[in-house]
C-alpha positions, -999 to 999 in steps of 0.1 A, spaced: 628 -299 488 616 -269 470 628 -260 437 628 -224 445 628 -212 484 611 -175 499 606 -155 523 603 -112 534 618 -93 558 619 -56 569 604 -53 533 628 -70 517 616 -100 499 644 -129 491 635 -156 463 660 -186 461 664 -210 433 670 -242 454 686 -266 426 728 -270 436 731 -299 428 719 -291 392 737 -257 394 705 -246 395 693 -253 361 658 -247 347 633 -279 351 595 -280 352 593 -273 392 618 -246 393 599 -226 366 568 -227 379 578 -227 418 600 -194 404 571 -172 382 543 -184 413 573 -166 441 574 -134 419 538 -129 415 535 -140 452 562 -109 460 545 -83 439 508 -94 455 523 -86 489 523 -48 502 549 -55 527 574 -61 500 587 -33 486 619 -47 469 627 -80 459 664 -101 459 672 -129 434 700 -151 437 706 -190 441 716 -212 464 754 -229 458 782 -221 435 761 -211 409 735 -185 403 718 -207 374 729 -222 344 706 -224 320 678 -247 309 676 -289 321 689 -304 292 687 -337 303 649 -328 308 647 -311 278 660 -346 260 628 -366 276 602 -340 257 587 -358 225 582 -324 196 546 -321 201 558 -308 237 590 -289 231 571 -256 229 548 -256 262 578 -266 280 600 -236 263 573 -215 274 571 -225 308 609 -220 307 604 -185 296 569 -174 314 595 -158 345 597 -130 317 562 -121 316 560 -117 355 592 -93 356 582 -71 331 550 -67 347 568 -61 382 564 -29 401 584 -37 428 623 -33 422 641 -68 417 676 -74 420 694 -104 406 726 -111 432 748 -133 409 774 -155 420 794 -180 398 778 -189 363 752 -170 350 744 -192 314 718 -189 288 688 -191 305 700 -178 336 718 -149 323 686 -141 306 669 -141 340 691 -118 355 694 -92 329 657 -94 330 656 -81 364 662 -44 370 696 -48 387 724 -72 383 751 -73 413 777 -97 410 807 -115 428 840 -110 414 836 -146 405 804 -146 381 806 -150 343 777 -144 322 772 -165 287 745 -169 258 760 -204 255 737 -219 240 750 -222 204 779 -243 219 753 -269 221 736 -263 187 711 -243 199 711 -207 206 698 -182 232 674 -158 212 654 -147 248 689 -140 271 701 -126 238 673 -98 237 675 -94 276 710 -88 268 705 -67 235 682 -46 260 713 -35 281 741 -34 257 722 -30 220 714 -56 198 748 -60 171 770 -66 200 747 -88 219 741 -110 191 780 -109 184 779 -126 223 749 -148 207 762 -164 177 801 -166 197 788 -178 233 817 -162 248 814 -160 284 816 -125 301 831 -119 332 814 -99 360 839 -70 356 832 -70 318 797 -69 324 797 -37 344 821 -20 317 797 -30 297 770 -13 317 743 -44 325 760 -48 358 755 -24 387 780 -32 406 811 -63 416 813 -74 452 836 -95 467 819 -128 467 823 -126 512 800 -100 503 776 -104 476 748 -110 497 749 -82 522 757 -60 496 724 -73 475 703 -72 509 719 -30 516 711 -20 475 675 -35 483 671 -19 521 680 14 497 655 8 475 625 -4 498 629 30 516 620 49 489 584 56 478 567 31 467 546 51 444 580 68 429 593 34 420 560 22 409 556 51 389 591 52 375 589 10 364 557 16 346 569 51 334 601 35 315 574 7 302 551 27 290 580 51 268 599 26 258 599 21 217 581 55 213 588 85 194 603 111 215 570 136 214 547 106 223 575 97 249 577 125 264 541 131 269 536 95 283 562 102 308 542 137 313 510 125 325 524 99 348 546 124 367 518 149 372 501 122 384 528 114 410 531 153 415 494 157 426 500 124 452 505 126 486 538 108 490 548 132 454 540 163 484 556 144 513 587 143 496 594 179 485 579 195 518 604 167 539 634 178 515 630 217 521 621 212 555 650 190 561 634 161 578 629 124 564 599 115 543 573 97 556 558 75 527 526 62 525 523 49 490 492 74 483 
């Protein structure tokens, strides 16, 4: 079987991590098989938004130790980077991806939901930067973490690897929203419905927008974020949009 399923419907695309069994851990196929489905999502126009989640009791915790174990030094590093090279893809991501988390969410696997740009969880998940309970420690969730809740109190998470439940994660603002578990899909599959409606050229715009500002001072910010919305204001879809609203009628978007 695959190590990580797809597939796209009604512009919806749905990537699955396919390892149960292993509580879906990270191993060599399952990285790959998981950066190759993201690029493969973001290549294709009829997906306009994309859901995350995986398969079993467990959304995905963490890296394959037991793999990890069979790497001689002079490999440790490729294979961390292959472990890791999801990261590159998302950030580079137009499209809109949300991470539906049921169950455990650890070290690597909270860092691969917090790296996507919406986390929605069962009443059941539990996030963790656990690593340090096994003497290492979880620098990369830790910054995907530090991203959404600033970097003290997510290295206080690091250096602890206390566990966070799903309804501590939205007080704490990196999860969007708590289903109950019945629910968590339909509820992922309606938040991404929502989303693929939109404009693609909006959320295309708004994704590279927050990219391009982030880290800047507020003047050079500001007029980053400038130049990309008159660019979306001269558009077609940027017209659409405002002429639908005051004319009361839905949008009909076109991505130009």
């Amino acid at each position: 079987m695959p190590a990580v399923l797809w597939e796209k419907s009604d512009g919806v695309g749905s990537i699955t991590l396919n390892r149960p069994e292993a509580m879906n851990t990270f191993n060599t196929e399952l990285a790959a098989e998981l950066n190759d489905a993201f690029r493969t999502m973001e290549s294709d126009d009829a997906v306009r938004a994309v859901v995350l989640s995986g398969a079993g009791k467990h959304f995905s915790t963490g890296i394959d130790l037991r793999e990890y174990l069979t790497k001689e030094r002079h490999e440790i590093r490729d294979f961390l980077s292959l472990m890791n090279l999801h990261n590159h893809t998302l950030a580079a991501m137009t499209k809109p991806v949300i991470a539906s988390v049921q169950g455990y969410a650890l070290a690597n696997g909270t860092g691969l939901a917090l790296a996507c740009d919406f986390v929605v969880a069962s009443e059941d998940a539990v996030f963790g930067t656990t690593a340090v309970n096994v003497g290492l420690i979880c620098l990369e969730p830790g910054y995907q973490l530090g991203r959404w809740i600033g970097e003290k109190r997510a290295l206080q998470y690091v250096l602890t690897g206390d566990l966070i439940p799903a309804s501590k994660g939205k007080e704490l603002g990196f999860v969007y929203a708590v289903t109950e578990k019945e629910k968590l899909e339909e509820n992922s599959l309606a938040l991404a419905a929502r989303l693929a409606s939109k404009s693609r050229l909006s959320v295309r715009t708004g994704k590279r927008g927050f990219a391009a500002m982030s880290g800047l001072p507020v003047e050079r910010a500001v007029e980053a974020g400038g130049e990309l919305f008159a660019a979306l204001a001269c558009s077609e879809d940027g017209r659409e949009g405002v002429e639908a609203f005051l004319a009361k009628r839905p949008a009909v978007f076109r991505g130009k």
